[in-house]
C-alpha positions as CSV (number, residue, x, y, z in Angstrom):
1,X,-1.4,111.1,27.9
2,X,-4.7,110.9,30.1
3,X,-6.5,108.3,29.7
4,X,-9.8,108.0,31.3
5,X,-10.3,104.4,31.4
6,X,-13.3,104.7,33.7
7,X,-15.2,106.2,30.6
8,X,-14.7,103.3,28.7
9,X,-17.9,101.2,28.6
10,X,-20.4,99.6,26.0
11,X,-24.0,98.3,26.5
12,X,-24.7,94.9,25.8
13,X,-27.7,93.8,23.7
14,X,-26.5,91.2,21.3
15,X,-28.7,88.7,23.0
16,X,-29.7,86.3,26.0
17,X,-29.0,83.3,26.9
18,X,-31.7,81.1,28.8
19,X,-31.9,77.9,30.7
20,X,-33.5,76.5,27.4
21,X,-30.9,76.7,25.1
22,X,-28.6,74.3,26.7
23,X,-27.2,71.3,25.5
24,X,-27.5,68.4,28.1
25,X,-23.4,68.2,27.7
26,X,-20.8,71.5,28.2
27,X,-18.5,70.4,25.8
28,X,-21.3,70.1,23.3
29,X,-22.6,73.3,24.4
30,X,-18.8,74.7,23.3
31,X,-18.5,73.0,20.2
32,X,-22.3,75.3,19.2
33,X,-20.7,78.5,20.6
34,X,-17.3,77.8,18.8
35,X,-19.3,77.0,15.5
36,X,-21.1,80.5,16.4
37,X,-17.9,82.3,16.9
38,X,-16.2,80.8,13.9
39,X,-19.2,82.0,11.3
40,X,-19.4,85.6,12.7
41,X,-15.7,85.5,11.8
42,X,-14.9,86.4,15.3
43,X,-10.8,86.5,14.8
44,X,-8.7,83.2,16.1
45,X,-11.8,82.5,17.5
46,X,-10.1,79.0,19.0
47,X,-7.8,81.5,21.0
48,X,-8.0,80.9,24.7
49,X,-6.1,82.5,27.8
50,X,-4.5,79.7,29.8
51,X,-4.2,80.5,33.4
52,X,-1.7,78.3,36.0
53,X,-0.4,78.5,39.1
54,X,2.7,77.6,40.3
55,X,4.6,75.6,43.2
56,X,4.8,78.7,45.0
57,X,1.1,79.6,44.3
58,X,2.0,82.8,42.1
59,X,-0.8,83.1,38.7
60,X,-0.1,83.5,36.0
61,X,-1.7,83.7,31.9
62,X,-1.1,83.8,28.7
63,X,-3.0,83.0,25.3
64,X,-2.6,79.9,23.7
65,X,-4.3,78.4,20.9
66,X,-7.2,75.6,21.5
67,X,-6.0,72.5,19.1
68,X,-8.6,69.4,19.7
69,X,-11.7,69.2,21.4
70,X,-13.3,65.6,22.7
71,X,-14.6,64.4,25.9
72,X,-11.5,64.1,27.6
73,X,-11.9,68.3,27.1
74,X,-9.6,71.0,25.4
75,X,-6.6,70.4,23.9
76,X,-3.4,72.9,23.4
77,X,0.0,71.7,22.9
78,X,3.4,73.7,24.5
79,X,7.0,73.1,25.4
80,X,6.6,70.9,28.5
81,X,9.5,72.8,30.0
82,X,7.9,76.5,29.5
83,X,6.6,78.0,32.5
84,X,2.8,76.8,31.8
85,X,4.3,73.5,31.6
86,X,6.6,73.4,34.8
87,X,3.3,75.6,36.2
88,X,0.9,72.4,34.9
89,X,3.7,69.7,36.2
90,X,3.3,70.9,39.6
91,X,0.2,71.6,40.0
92,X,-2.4,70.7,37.0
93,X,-5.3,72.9,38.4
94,X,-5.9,75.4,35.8
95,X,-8.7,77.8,34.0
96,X,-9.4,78.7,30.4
97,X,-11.4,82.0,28.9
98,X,-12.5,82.2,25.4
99,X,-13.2,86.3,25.0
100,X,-15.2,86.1,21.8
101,X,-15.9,90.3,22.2
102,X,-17.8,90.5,18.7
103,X,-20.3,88.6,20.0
104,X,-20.6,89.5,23.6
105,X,-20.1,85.9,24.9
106,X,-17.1,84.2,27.0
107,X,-16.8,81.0,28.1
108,X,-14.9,80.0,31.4
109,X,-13.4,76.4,32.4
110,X,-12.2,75.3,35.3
111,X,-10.4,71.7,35.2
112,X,-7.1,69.8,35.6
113,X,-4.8,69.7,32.7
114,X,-3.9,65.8,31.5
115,X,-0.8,64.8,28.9
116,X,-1.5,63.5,26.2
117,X,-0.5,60.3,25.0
118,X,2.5,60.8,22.9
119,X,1.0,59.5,19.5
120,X,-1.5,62.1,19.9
121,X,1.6,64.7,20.2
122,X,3.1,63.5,17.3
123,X,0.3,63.5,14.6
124,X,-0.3,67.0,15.8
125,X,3.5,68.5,15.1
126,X,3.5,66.6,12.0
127,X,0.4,68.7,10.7
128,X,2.8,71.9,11.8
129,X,3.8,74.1,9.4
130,X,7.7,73.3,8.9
131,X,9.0,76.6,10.2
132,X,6.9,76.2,13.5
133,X,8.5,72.6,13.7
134,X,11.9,74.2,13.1
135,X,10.9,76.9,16.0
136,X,9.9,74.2,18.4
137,X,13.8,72.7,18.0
138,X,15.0,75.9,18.3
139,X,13.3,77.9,21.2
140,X,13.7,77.2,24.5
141,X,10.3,78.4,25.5
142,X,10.4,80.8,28.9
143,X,14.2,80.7,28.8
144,X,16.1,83.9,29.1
145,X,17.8,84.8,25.9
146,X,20.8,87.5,25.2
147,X,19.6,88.6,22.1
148,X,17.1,87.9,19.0
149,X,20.8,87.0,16.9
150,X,20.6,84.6,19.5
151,X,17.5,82.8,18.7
152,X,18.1,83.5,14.7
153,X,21.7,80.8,15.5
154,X,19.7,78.5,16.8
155,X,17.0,78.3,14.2
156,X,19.7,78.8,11.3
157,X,21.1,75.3,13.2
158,X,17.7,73.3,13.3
159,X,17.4,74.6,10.0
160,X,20.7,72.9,8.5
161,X,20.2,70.2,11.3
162,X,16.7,68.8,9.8
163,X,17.3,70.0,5.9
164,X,15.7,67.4,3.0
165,X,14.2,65.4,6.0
166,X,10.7,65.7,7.9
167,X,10.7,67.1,11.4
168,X,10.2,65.6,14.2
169,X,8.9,66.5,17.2
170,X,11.2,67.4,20.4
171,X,11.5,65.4,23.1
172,X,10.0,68.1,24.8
173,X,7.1,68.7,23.0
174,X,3.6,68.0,24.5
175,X,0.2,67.9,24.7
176,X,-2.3,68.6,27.7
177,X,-6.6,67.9,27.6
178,X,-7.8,70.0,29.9
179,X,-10.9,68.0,31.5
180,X,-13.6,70.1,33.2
181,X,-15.2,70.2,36.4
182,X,-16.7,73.6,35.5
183,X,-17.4,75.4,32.6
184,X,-19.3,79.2,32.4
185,X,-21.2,80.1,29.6
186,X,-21.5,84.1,30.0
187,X,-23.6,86.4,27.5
188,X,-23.6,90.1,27.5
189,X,-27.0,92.0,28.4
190,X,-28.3,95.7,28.8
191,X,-27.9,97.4,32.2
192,X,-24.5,94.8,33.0
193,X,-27.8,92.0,33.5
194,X,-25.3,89.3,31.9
195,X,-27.2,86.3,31.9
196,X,-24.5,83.7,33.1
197,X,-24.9,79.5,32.9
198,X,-22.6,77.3,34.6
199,X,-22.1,73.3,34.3
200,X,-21.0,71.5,37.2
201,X,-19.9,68.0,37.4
202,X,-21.6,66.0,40.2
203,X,-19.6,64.7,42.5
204,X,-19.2,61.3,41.3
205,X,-18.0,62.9,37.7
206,X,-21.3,60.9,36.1
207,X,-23.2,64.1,34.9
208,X,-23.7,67.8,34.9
209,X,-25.6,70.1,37.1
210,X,-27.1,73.9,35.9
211,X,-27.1,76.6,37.2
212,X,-27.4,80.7,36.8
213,X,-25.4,82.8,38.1
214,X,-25.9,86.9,39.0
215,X,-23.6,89.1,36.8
């Protein structure tokens, strides 16, 4: 099958996005965008891609769904022992991209990735549905596997482990704010004119700087 990729394209014209419509604050900013993308009923509109690096410098990404959002930044929670988490306890430089296609936006972050305090952890799993509690016990996350039987034992264990009691979360279990130094605000336009706003945080981390970029 031939597929010619390079024929793929679409022209932008949903709208603009100008100096003016700002919020003084990015993560305020987000919250309008995410409210935006949440009405058009853009779907999983809180999913993100999480990119990390490792010891050895090699990228890597993967989606991951955005859970909290406050001042400390954006918060997703993950095995601490999958390879985002080894990746984040090395080396907690990462980025984030929301692609909201259906509305011809993404939004870009650039930051460092900080636990969470365990409590924080803890009220999340507990608002888990059970079986993703039970999954949490039962996957290693990253680790190599021999089979899908394989994983269906261990969940039938965690299963009989935790039954008639509430679930709680594994001592590997955790939770990361990502706090920004940088985040991209990025609207489609005609003729590939995207009109693209970034926040930067001044170097002493007491405010925000603006600025447009060329697309």
């Amino acid at each position: 099958m031939n597929l010619d990729l390079a024929a793929l394209r679409a022209e932008y014209a949903a709208g603009g996005l100008a100096e003016a419509d700002l919020a003084a604050d990015p993560m305020e900013m987000f919250r309008r965008w995410l409210e935006e993308a949440m009405a058009a009923g853009v779907h999983e509109p809180n999913a993100m891609v999480v990119s990390t690096v490792s010891r050895e410098g090699q990228p890597s990404s993967r989606m991951v769904l955005l859970k909290g959002l406050d001042q400390r930044g954006l918060h997703f929670f993950t095995n601490r022992f999958s390879a985002k988490g080894v990746d984040l306890a090395g080396n907690p430089r990462c980025a984030l991209l929301f692609p909201w296609h259906a509305l011809e936006r993404q939004v870009r972050v650039t930051g460092e990735a900080w636990s969470l305090p365990q409590p924080e952890v803890a009220a999340y799993f507990a608002t888990r549905p059970r079986g993703s509690q039970l999954g949490a016990w039962a996957s290693q996350q990253s680790s190599e596997v021999a089979s899908r039987d394989e994983l269906a034992a261990a969940y039938d264990e965690v299963t009989a482990r935790f039954e008639g009691v509430e679930v709680p979360p594994p001592p590997h279990w955790g939770g990361y704010a990502v706090h920004p130094t940088e985040v991209e605000f990025w609207q489609g336009r005609p003729g590939r004119m995207h009109d693209r706003l970034v926040y930067r945080r001044t170097p002493d981390s007491t405010g925000w700087t603006t600025h447009r970029l060329a697309p």
